[in-house]
C-alpha angles and dihedrals in degrees: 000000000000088000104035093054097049089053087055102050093044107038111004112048081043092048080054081077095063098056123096130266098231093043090043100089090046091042103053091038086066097034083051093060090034088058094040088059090060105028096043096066097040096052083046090048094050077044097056094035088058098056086038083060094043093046088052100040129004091206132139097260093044089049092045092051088052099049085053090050089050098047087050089055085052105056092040098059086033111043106013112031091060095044089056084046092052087050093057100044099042094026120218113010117169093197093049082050089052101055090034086068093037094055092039094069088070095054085041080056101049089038089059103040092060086061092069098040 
């Protein structure tokens, strides 16, 4: 996840930016279940891997890792989850990019965070 999401806040959501306006619906339709098949797994894993950790062992770095999952998950059905639906129902919007990378910092923090819990 550490480096997937880092290739997506810095090139990809900005390269949203290139594409045309007319291909963009179709195009991020397709880059949106692309991105699921690989996305999906690894958020369940993390997931997975954190109640595994909590089940083993209730300690502070296991809870912590855990927080961090959760608040991943968060940001991702709150924040960006609607803005990509937004991109999809009203097409290419600069203003609704734009807060799609701005509210994603917070999730390439957290993401990489978790990598050193």
């Amino acid at each position: 996840m550490l480096l997937l999401i880092w290739v997506v806040q810095l090139y990809i959501y900005p390269s949203f930016r290139n594409v045309k306006e007319r291909a963009f619906v179709g195009w991020h339709r397709r880059y949106m279940r692309l991105i699921s098949r690989l996305v999906g797994p690894l958020m369940v894993g993390q997931l997975l891997a954190g109640l595994g950790f909590l089940f083993s062992s209730i300690s502070l770095t296991n809870v912590l890792y855990m927080a961090l999952v959760i608040a991943t998950w968060m940001l991702t059905g709150l924040v960006a989850a609607p803005l990509h639906k937004k991109l999809q129902e009203t097409g290419k919007g600069s203003e609704t990019i734009s807060r799609l990378i701005a509210w994603n910092w917070p999730r390439t923090i957290i993401w990489t965070a978790i990598v050193f819990v």
